[in-house]
N, C-alpha and C positions, 0 to 999 in steps of 0.2 A: 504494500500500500504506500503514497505515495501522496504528496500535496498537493490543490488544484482550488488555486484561487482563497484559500483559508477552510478547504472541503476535502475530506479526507478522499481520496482516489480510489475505484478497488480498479483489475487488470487495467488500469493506464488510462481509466477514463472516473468522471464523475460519479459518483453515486447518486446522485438526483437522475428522472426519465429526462431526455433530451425531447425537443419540440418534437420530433418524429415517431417518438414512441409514445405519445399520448394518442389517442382519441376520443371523440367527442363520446360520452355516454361513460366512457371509464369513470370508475366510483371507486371509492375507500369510505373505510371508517373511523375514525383514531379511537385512541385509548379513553378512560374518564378522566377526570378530573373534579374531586369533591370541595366547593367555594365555602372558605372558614371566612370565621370573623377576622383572621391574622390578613386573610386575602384583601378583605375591604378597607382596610385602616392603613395599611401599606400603599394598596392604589391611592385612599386621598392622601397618603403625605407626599406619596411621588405626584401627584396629579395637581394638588392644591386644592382638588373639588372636596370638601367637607359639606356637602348640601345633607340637611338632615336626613333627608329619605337612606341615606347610608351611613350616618354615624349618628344620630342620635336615637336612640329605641325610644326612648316617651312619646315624640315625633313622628317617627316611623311606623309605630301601633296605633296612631291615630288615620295613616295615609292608607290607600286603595290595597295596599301590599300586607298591612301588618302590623309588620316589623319591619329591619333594618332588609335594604334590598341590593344588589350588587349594582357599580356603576354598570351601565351600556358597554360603556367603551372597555372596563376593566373584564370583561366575558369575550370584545371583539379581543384581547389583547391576552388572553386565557388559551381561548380557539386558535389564534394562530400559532403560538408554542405548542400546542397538541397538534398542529397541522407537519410542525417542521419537525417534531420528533419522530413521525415517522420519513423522512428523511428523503421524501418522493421529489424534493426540488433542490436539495441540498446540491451544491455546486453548478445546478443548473439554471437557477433565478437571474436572470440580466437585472431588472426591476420591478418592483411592488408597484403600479403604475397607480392603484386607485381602487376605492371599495364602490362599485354603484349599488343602487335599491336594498341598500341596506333597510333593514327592518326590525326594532324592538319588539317584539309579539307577546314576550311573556317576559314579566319579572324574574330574576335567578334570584335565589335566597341560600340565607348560611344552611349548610346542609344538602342542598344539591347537588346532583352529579349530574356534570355535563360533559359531552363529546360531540363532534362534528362528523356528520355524514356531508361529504363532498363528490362532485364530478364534474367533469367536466361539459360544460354546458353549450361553448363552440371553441373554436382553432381555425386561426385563419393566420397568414404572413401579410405583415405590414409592408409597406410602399418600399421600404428600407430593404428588406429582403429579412426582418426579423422571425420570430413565431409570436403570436399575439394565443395567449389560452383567458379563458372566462370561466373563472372556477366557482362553479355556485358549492354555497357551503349552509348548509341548515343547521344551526348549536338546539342539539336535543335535552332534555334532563332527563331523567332516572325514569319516567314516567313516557317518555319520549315523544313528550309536548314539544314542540319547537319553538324554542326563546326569542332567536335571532335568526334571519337569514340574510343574505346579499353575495354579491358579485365580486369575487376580485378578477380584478384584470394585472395581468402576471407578463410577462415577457421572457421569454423560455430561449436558452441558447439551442441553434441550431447542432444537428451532429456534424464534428468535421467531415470533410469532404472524403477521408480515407477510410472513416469510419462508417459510410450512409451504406455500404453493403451488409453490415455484420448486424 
C-alpha cells in the first residue's frame, strides 16, 4: 500500500470507486451512529449555535420536539463521516461541490440511531471533461423514519487513461 493524495493506495491505485465505476442506481448503506448529549454540546461550542431547542431542556420540553433536539447541520455533518468511513470516495473526491434539496423531515434526538442509505441518483461528465455524481443520501433512525434527505453533488476523479481497461 502506498500514498495517493493523503489516501491510503491498495495495488497502485485509490481506494475510493473512480467516476467509471459508479453507476447510476448503485446504493450503500453505512454503519449507525447513536446522537449523545456529548454530540450536541460539542457541535454548539464548535458551531456557536446555543439556540435553546438544543441546549436548554426546560426550553426544549416546552418546543414541538420535547426535549433537547440535534442541530440540522450537526446530523448533515454526522452523515457525512459515516459516509466516508466506509471509504467509497476516499482518494477519489476532486470536490464537495454543494448539498441541493436538502430536507429536515424529522427531529434527531439524544438516543437515536442514525445511518445513511445512499445512491447514486445521476452521473454525467462536465464541459471540462470531469465526472459530475449526484448522491442522494436519506439519514434514517433506528425506526427508519427519514430525518434528512438531499443531494450532494460530488466531483469524482476520472480513471487514468492506462487504467480504463482493468
Amino acid at each position: 500500500m502506498t500514498m495517493y493524495g493523503g489516501a491510503i493506495m491498495k495495488e497502485n491505485r485509490p481506494v475510493g470507486k473512480y467516476f467509471e465505476e459508479w453507476n447510476v442506481g448503485d446504493g450503500f448503506e453505512t454503519n449507525g451512529h447513536t446522537i449523545t448529549k456529548a454530540d450536541i454540546v460539542t457541535f454548539a461550542g464548535l458551531s456557536g449555535d446555543y439556540n435553546p431547542l438544543h441546549t436548554n431542556l426546560l426550553y426544549a420540553k416546552q418546543s414541538v420536539f420535547g426535549e433537547r433536539v440535534a442541530h440540522g447541520f450537526l446530523i448533515v455533518a454526522i452523515a457525512s463521516g459515516l459516509i466516508n468511513q466506509m471509504r467509497l470516495f476516499e482518494g477519489t473526491t476532486e470536490a464537495y461541490l454543494g448539498i441541493a434539496e436538502a430536507k429536515f423531515t424529522r427531529g434527531v434526538l439524544v438516543g437515536d440511531t442514525i445511518r445513511c442509505i445512499g445512491n447514486i441518483a445521476e452521473k454525467r461528465l462536465t464541459s471540462k471533461g470531469g465526472g459530475l455524481i449526484k448522491l442522494q443520501v436519506n439519514v434514517v433512525n433506528q425506526r427508519n423514519e427519514v430525518c434528512q434527505t438531499r443531494i450532494a453533488n460530488i466531483l469524482i476523479t476520472r480513471r487514468p487513461a492506462e487504467n480504463k481497461d482493468s
